[in-house]
Each structure stands twice: as C-alpha cells, then as structure tokens.
VMD Tcl script that draws the C-alpha trace (Angstrom):
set ca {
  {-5.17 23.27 -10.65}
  {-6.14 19.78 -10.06}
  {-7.96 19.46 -13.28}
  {-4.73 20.93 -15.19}
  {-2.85 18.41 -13.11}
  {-4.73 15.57 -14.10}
  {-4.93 16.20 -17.88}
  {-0.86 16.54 -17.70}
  {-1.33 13.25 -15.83}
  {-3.02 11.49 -19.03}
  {-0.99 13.73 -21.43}
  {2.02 11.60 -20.19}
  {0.47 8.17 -20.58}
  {0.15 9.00 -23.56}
  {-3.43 8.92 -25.61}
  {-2.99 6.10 -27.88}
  {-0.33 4.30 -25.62}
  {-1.18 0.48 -24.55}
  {-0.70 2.05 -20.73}
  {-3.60 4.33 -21.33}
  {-5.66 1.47 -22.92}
  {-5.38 -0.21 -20.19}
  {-6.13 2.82 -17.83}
  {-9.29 3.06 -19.36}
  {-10.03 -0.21 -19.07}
  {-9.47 -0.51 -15.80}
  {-11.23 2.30 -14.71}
  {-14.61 1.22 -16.49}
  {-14.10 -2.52 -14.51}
  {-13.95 -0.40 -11.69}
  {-16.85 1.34 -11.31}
  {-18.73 -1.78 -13.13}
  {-17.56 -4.78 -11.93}
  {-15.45 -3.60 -8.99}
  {-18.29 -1.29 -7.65}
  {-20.46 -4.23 -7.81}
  {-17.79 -6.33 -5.92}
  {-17.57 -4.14 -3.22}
  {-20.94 -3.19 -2.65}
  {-23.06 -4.44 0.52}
  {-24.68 -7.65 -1.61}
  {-21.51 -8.62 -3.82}
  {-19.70 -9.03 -0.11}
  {-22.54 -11.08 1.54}
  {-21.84 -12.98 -1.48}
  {-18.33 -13.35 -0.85}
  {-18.66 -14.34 2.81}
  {-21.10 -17.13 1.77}
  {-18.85 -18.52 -0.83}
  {-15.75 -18.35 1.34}
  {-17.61 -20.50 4.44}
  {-17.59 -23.58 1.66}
  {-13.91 -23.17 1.40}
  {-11.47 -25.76 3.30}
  {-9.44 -24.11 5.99}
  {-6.10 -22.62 5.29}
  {-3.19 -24.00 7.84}
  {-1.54 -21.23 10.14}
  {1.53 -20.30 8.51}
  {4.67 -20.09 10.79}
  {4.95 -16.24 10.31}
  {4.84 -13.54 12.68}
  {2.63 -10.55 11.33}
  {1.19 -6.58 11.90}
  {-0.40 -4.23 10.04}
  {0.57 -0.47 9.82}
  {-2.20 1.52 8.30}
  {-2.32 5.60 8.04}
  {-5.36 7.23 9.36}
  {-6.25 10.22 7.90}
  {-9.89 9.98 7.82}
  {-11.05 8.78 11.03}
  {-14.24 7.91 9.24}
  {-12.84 4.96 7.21}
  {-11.07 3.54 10.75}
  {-13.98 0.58 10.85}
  {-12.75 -0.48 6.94}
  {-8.84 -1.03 8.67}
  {-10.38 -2.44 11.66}
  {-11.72 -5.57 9.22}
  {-8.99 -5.67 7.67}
  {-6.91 -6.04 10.59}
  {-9.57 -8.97 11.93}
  {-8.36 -11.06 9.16}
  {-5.13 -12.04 10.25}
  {-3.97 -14.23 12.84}
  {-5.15 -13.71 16.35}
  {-3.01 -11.24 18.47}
  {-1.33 -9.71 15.28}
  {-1.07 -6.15 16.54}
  {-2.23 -3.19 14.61}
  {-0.29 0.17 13.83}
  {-1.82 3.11 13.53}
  {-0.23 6.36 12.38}
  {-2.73 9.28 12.94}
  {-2.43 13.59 12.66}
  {-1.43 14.61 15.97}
  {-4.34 17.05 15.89}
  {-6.78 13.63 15.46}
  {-5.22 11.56 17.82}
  {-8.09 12.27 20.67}
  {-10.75 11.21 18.44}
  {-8.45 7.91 17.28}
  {-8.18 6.77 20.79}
  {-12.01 7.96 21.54}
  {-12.92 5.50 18.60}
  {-10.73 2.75 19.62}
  {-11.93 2.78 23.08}
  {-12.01 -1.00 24.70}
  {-10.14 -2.26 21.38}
  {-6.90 -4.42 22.70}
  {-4.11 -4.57 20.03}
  {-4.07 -1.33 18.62}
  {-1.08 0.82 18.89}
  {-1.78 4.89 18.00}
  {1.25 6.61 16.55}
  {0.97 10.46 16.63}
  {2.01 12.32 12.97}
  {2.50 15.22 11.58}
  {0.30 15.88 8.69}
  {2.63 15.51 5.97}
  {4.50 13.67 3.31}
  {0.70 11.39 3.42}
  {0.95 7.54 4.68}
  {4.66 7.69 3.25}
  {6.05 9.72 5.68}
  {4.77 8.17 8.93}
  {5.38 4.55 7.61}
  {9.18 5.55 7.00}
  {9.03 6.98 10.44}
  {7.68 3.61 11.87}
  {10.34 1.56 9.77}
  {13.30 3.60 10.64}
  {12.69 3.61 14.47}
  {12.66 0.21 14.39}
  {8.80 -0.82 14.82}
  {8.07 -3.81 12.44}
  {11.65 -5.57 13.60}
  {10.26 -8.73 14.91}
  {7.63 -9.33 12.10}
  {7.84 -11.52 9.27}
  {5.37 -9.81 7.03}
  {3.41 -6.67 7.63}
  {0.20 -5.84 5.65}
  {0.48 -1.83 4.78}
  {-2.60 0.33 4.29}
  {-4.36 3.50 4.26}
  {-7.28 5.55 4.40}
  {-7.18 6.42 0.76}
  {-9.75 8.81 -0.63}
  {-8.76 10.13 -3.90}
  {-11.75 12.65 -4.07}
  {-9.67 13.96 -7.31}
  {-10.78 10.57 -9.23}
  {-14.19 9.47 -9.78}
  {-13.49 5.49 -8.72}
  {-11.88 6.62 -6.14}
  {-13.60 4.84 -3.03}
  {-13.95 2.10 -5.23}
  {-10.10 1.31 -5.77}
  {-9.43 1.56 -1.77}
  {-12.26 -0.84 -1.07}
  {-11.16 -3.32 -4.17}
  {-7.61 -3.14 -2.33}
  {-8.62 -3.61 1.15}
  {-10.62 -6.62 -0.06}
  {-7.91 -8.24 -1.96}
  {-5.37 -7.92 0.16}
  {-7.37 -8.81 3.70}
  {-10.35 -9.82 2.45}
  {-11.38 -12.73 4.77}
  {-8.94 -14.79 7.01}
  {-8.43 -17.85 4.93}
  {-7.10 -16.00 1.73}
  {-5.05 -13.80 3.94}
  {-3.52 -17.05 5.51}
  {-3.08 -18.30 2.09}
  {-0.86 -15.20 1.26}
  {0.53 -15.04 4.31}
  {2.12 -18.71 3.66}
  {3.94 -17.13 0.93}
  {6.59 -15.18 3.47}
  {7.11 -18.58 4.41}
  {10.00 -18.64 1.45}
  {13.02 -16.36 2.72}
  {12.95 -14.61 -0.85}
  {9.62 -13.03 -0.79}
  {9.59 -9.23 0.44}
  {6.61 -7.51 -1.51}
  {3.14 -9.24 -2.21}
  {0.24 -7.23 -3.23}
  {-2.52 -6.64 -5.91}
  {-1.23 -7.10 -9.39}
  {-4.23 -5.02 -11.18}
  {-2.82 -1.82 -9.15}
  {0.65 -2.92 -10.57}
  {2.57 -0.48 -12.76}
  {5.47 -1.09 -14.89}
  {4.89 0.96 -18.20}
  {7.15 3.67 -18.23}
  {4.68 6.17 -18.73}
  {3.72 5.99 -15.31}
  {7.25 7.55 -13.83}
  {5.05 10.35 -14.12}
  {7.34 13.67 -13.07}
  {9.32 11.54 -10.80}
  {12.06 9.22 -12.58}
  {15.13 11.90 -11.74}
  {14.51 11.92 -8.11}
  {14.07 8.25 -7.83}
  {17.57 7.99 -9.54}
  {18.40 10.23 -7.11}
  {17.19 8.02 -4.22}
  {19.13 5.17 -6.30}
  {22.20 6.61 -5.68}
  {21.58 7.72 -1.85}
  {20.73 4.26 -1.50}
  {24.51 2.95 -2.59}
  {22.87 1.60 -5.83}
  {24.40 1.78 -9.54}
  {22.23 4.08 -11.56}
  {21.31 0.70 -13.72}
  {19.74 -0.90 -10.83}
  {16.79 1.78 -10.88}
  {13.57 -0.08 -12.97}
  {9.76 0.77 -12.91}
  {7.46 -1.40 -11.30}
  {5.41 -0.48 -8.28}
  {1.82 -1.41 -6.52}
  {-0.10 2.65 -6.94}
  {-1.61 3.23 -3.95}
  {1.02 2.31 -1.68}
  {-0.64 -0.60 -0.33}
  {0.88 -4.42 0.09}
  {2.26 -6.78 2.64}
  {5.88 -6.66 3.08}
  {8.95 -7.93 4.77}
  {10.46 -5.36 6.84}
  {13.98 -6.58 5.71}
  {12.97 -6.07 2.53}
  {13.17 -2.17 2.82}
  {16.52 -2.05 4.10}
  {17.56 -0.01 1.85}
  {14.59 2.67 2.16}
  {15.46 2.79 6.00}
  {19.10 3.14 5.55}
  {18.48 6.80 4.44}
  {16.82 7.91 7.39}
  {14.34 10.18 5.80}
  {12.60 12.76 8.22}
  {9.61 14.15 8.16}
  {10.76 17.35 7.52}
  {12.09 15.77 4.35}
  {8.75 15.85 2.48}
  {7.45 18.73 1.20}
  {4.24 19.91 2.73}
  {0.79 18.98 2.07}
  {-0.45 21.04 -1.08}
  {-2.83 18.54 -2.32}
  {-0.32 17.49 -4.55}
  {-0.83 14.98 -7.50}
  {2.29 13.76 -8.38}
  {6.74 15.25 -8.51}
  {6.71 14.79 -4.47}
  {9.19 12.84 -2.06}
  {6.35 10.80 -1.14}
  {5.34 9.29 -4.84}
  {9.02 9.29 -5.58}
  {9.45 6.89 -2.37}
  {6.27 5.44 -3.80}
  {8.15 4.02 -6.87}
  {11.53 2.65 -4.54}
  {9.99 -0.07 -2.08}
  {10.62 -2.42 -5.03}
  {13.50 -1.46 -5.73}
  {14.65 -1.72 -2.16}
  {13.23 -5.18 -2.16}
  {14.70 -6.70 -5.73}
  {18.18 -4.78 -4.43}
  {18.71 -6.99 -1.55}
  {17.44 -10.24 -4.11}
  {13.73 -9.80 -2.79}
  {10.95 -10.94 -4.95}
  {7.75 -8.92 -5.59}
  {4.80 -11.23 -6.48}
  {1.16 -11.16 -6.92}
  {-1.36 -12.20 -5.05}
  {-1.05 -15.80 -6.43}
  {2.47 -16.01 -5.54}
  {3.75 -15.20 -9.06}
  {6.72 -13.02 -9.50}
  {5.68 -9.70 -10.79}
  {9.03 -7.87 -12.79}
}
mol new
graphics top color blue
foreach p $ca { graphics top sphere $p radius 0.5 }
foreach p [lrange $ca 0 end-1] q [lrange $ca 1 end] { graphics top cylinder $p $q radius 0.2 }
display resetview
C-alpha cells in the first residue's frame, strides 16, 4: 500500500515534468552532499567555522519553539535546536498522551520545557493547531516549529529532518540572524527554501479541500495559490495564522492515523499556513530574507 502510494505520488509529478527533475535532484544532493553535511565530521566542521564568525546582535523579538514529539528518541536533536535561541526562550512540547511519562522522565532537571499531552492523531498538525487556537504562542514574536520527522517510507528520510533542523537552528548566531528578520512587521513565515514547493504538481490529492479551507477561512476562491515549506517545519509569527486559528479545528477533525501518505486534513492544512500568512499581507521568505511567492 505504501509502495502503490508512492508510485501514484511520482505518477502526479509527472515523469518528465521540471518538478520531478528537480525531485531527483534533490534527493541525490541529499543523501550526497546533505548526508555528508549532517554527519558527525561535516558538523564539527561547521562549529569550527562558525566560532570565526562576528557575533550577531540580539534582535528585539520575543521567541519559542513548539516541536511534536513522536519519537522520544530524536528529543536530544529538538533539545539543540531549542539551545540555539535566545536564553530563556521556552520550549513547547506536544507529546502522545500514552508517552508523556517517558517525556517528562527524559526531561528530568531541564528548566524551560513545557509538555503538552496529545492524542495520537492528525501528526504534528493537529497538536500545533491545538496549541495556536488555545492561545499558547500569544506573546511571541516568532516561533520556530518542528518535529520529530522520520519518514521511514523514503530512503533520505533522516537525512531531510537533520538538513532542516540544521538550517533552521543550526547554531545561535545564524538563528539570531533570522530571527532579526521578524524585526519587520510584514514577515510571518521564514524557513528553508530547498524544502519549498510551488509547482503545481505537488497539490498532490489535496487542492479541493484546501479550496475548501479557502472558503471556511472567509477567503475568495482566487486567493488560494501553491507554495508551502514540505515538512511542516519554519519559524512563524503567530499572527500570521490568524486565519488557520479562526476555524477552530479539533482534533477530532483529522482523520485517524493510517499511515497515510498524502489526501488528509493534516497535508491539506499543510499547504494553508501560507496562505493564512500572504491573506493577512504576510510575507513568506527564505532563509536569506528573500520573499519566496
């Protein structure tokens, strides 16, 4: 089933389409270039590079992180992460209910880190929509979202969650650097523009319910356009996503967890924090401050 699912996957990109070109490329950089990146010597290398650097100022912007935990496993990965930002920037943690023990046995002596209880379902979409309709990233400025992404289903899997934990928190002064861009009142989404998709083969199965969404959201229909950071990971402004919490999506809302590849609530939601963000006259940029369209 997930093989079928993935060839139906490609089958829509389209075998000769620039989109797939430059899926393929990007998948052989991963496990080449990327894998080498990550790995234990290609970060050593990093940190040594990055102590020559000047120091970046302290921005005037008040910041979290929210990260989903599904495998507890991967919780030291978030934890540096979350050490890259500015000291007492608190960290949000959604977690399965039935892993919450072991979260809080793992964080043990750890000040700063908030555990959120979850049900297992809708993946990190759910519990973040949760977090931002009850209110919890109010007072922050900009909020760096992550999660414990696995993808055993593709074979550069690990690679593409370490490549975007490292370029979007990858030591403290390029994460001051970005954080300098919420400084300017316009910015709402920053994140990785390699895991940036705007070819409209990659709607996948869900460009009817996001037009759905649209509407729920009190949008025209011609307001709905493709562009979105796969993966689900990037620093926002929680005004931003007005829009998203102004439907007050429950839980219950998302279908339950089948394993499923793609045509869910959660990769439909997947493709609308943008268009929250751009709705509201929010820009989306890269990690160089560029506007991304």
């Amino acid at each position: 089933m997930v093989m079928s699912a993935r060839l139906m996957a490609i089958g829509r990109l389209g075998l000769r389409s620039r989109a797939y070109r430059r899926h393929v490329y990007q998948k052989i950089a991963a496990l080449t270039l990327g894998a080498a990146f990550v790995s234990p010597a290609g970060q050593r290398l990093q940190q040594a590079v990055a102590r020559f650097g000047m120091p970046a100022h302290h921005p005037d912007v008040r910041t979290a992180v929210v990260a989903h935990v599904y495998y507890l496993d991967l919780l030291p990965e978030i934890l540096a992460c979350w050490a890259t930002l500015p000291d007492g920037a608190p960290l949000h943690l959604t977690v399965p209910s039935e892993r919450i023990e072991q979260a809080r046995h793992l964080l043990r002596g750890i000040l700063g880190a908030i555990l959120h209880p979850c049900e297992n379902r809708g993946r990190d979409i759910a519990p973040f929509i949760t977090l931002l309709n009850a209110g919890t990233f109010d007072s922050y400025d900009a909020v760096l979202k992550l999660h414990t992404k696995r993808s055993p289903h593709l074979l550069d899997g690990e690679i593409r969650r370490k490549l975007l934990f490292t370029m979007l928190a990858g030591g403290r002064n390029a994460t001051l650097r970005l954080l300098a861009a919420f400084e300017k009142p316009d910015t709402g989404l920053i994140g990785w523009k390699a895991s940036y998709r705007a070819a409209p083969s990659y709607w996948m199965a869900n460009e009817a319910r996001v037009r759905a969404i649209v509407r729920r959201m009190g949008m025209p229909d011609d307001a709905v356009r493709l562009g979105f950071f796969e993966g689900s990971m990037f620093w926002f402004r929680p005004a931003a996503l007005a829009r998203l919490r102004h439907l007050q999506l429950r839980p219950e809302d998302f279908e339950p967890e089948e394993r499923q590849l793609d045509a869910t609530l959660h990769h439909a939601i997947e493709r609308c924090f943008t268009i929250s963000a751009w709705a509201d006259g929010f820009s989306v940029r890269g990690l160089d401050g560029r506007i991304l369209k």
